[in-house]
C-alpha positions as CSV (number, residue, x, y, z in Angstrom):
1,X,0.0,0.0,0.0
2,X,0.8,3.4,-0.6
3,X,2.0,5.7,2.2
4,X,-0.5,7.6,4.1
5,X,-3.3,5.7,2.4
6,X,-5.8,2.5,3.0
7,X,-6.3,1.9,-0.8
8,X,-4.0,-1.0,-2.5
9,X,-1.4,0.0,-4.9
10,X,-2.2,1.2,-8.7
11,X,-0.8,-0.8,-11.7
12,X,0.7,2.0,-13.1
13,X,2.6,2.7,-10.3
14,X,5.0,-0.8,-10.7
15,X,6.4,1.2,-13.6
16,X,5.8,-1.5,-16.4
17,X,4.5,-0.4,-20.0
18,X,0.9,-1.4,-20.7
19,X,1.4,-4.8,-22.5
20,X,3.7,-6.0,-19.5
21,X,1.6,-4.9,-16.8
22,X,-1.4,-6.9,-18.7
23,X,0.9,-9.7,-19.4
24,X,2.6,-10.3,-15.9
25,X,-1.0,-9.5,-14.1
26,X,-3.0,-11.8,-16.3
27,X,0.0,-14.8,-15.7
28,X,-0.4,-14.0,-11.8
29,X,-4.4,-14.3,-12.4
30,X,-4.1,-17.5,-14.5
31,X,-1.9,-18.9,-11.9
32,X,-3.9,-21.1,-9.2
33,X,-1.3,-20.9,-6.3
34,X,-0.6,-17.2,-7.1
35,X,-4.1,-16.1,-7.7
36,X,-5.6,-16.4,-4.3
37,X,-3.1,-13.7,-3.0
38,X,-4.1,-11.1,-5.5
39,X,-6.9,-9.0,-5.7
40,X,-7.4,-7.0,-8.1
41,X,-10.2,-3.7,-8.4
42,X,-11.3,-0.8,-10.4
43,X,-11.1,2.8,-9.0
44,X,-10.0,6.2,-10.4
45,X,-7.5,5.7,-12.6
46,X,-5.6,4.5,-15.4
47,X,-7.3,0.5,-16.0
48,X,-5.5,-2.3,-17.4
49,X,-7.3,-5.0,-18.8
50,X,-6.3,-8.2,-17.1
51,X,-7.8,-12.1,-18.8
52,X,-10.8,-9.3,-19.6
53,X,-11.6,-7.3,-16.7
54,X,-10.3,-3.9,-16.3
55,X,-8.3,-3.4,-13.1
56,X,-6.5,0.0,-11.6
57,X,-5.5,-1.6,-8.4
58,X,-4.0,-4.9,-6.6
59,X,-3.5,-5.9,-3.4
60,X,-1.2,-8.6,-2.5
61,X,-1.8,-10.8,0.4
62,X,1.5,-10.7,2.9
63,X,0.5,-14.8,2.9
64,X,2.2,-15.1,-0.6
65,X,5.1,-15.7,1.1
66,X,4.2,-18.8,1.8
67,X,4.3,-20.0,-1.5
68,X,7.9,-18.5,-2.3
């Protein structure tokens, strides 16, 4: 999350071009183990459309770790 806020982080802000932000966040989504851990929403911003659904934030549950 950002600083100072509640709300998850935006895509844009991980700094990848559109078509890698889609790619890497649809391979995330399409991934069973990894999927669970991400949630993804829509809120004021730039959207990404990830396996169809446009998406300008994604939280990242700290339980991922248990997987890495």
């Amino acid at each position: 999350m950002r600083a100072g806020t509640d709300a998850p982080p935006r895509l844009v802000d991980f700094g990848l071009d559109r078509a890698q932000t889609e790619r890497v966040f649809a391979a995330f989504d399409e991934d069973y183990h990894i999927s669970r851990y991400f949630h993804f929403s829509r809120a004021t911003g730039t959207a990404y459309t990830i396996n169809g659904f446009d998406h300008t934030h994604v939280s990242i549950d700290a339980d991922i770790q248990s997987i890495l």
